[in-house]
C-alpha positions in Angstrom: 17.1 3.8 -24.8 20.7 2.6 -24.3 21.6 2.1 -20.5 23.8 4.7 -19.1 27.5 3.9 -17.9 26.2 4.6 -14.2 24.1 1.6 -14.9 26.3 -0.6 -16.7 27.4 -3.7 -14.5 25.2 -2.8 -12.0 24.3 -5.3 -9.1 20.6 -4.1 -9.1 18.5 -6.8 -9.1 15.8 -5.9 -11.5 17.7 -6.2 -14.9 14.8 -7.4 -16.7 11.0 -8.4 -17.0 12.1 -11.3 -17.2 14.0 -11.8 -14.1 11.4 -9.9 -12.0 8.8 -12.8 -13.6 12.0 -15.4 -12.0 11.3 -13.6 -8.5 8.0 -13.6 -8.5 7.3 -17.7 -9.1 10.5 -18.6 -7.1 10.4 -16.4 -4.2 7.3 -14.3 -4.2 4.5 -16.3 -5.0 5.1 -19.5 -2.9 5.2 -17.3 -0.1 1.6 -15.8 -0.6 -0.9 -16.7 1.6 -3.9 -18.5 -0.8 -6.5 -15.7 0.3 -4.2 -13.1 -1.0 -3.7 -14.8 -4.0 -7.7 -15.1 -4.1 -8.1 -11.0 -3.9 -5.0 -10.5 -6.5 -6.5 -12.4 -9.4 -10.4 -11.3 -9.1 -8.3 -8.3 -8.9 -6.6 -8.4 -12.3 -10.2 -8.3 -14.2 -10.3 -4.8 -12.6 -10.2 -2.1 -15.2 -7.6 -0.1 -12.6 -6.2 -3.5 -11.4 -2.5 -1.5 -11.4 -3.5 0.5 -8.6 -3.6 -2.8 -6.5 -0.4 -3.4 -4.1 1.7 -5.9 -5.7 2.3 -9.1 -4.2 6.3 -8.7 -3.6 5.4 -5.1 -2.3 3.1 -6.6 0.3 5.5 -8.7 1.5 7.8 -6.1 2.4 5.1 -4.0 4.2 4.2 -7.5 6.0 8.3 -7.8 7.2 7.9 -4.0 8.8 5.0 -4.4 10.1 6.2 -7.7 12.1 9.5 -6.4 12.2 7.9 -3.1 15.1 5.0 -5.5 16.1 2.5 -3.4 14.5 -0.6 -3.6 16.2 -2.7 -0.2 15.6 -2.7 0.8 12.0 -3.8 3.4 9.3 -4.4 2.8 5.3 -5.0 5.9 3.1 -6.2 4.0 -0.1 -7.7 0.5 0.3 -8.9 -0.3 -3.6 -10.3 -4.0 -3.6 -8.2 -4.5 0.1 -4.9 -6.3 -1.0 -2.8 -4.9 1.6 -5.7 -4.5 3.6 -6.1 -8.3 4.2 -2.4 -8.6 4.1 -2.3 -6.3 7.4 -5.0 -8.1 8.9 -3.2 -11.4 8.3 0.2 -9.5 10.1 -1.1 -8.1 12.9 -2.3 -9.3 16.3 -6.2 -10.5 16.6 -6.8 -7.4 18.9 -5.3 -5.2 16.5 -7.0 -2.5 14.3 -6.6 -1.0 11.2 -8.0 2.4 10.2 -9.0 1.9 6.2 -9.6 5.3 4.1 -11.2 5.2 0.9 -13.8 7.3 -1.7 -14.5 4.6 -2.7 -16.7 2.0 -0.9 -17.7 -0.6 -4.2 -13.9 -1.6 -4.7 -13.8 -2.6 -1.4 -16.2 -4.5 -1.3 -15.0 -6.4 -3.5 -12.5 -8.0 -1.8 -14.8 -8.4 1.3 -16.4 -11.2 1.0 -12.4 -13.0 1.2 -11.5 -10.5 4.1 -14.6 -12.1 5.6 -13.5 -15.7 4.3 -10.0 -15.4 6.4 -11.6 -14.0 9.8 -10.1 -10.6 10.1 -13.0 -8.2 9.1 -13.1 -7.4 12.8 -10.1 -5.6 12.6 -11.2 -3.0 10.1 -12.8 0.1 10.6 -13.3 1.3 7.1 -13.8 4.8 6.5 -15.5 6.1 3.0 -14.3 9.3 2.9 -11.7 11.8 1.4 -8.2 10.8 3.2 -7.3 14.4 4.2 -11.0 14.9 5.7 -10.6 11.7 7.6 -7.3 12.3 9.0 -8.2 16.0 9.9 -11.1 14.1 11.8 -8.6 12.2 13.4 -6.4 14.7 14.5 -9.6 16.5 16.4 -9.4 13.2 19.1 -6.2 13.5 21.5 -6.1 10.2 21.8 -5.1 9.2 18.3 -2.3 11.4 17.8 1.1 9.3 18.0 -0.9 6.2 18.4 -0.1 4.5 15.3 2.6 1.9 14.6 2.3 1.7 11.2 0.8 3.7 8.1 0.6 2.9 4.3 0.1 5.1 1.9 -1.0 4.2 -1.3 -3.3 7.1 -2.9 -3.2 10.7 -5.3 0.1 11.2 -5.1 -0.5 15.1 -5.3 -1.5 15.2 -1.0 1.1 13.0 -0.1 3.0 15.8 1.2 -0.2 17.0 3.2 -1.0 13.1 4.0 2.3 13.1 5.4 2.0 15.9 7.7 -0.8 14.6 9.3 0.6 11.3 9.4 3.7 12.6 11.1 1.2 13.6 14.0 -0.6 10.4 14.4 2.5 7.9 13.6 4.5 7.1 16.9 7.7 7.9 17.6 9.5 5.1 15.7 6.6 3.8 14.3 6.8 3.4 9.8 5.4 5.2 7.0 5.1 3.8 3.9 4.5 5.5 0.9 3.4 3.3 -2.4 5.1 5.0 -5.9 7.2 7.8 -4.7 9.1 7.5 -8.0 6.0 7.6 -10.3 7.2 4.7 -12.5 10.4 6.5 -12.8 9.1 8.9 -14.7 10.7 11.4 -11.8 14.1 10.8 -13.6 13.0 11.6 -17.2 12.5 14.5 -19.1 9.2 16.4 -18.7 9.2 16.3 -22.0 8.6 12.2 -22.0 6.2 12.3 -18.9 2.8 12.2 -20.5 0.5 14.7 -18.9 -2.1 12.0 -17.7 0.6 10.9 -15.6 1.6 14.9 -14.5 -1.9 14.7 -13.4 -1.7 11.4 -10.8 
């Protein structure tokens, strides 16, 4: 498919796979932290290793988090704990972080390296249904508009109802991330080229 003339000379960064590969062994990668780098490649011998958080992804949730001083926050989606571990390496040693997930075997496999770095203490993981968990949430006072910081990284059919919840329990300039928004661009193309296993996600 031929570029567009909207896109032609553009300054975007990501021209090619090859240049993203460039960013990700110059710039990325040397600034991993080595348990990170443990949970990403047991990771990649997942069957659904592409719903982990990529590495230059994580970074930019880490900057966020340390650019509000995150201390108290909430992940709807943990998979083997990539950005789990990479929020428990950001934040303070008193804070928490309130993990969602169905399902408890994936994150226990990154465990054992969350337990490795020190920071399982500032987990409370939750094996449940995110909107369940959240409603849960919402039923204490006390956690509504208490969190700094919230990442989102799940079925992307409840984000809208994630994110009405989440607008309750995220402070008032506190951040909420959202992982995929654009669906691998496949929001841009015709529905005719969006496969339906991907209508479905």
């Amino acid at each position: 498919m031929a570029l567009s003339k909207s896109l032609e000379g553009s300054k975007g960064l990501l021209q090619s796979q090859e240049l993203f590969e460039y960013i990700l062994e110059t710039s990325v990668y040397p600034r991993e932290a080595e348990l990170l780098q443990e949970i990403r490649v047991i990771t990649e011998n997942h069957p659904e290793s592409l719903m982990s958080t990529s590495p230059d992804a994580g970074q930019l949730i880490a900057l966020l988090q340390k650019l509000i001083n995150a201390k108290k926050t909430i992940e709807i989606g943990v998979f083997t704990g990539y950005s789990l571990l990479l929020t428990a390496l950001t934040i303070p040693q008193d804070g928490k972080i309130t993990a969602i997930d169905m399902n408890r075997d994936t994150y226990e496999i990154g465990l054992p390296i969350i337990q490795k770095a020190g920071v399982e203490h500032k987990i409370n993981f939750i094996q449940s249904s995110a909107l369940s968990a959240l409603d849960e949430l919402l039923e204490d006072d006390a956690n509504r508009e208490s969190f700094d910081f919230a990442f989102v990284d799940a079925d992307k059919v409840n984000y809208q109802k994630y994110h009405e919840r989440l607008l309750q329990l995220v402070k008032v300039g506190g951040i909420i991330v959202y992982d995929n928004t654009l669906w691998f661009g496949t929001v841009a193309m015709p529905e005719d080229f969006v496969k339906e296993s991907q209508k479905k996600k």
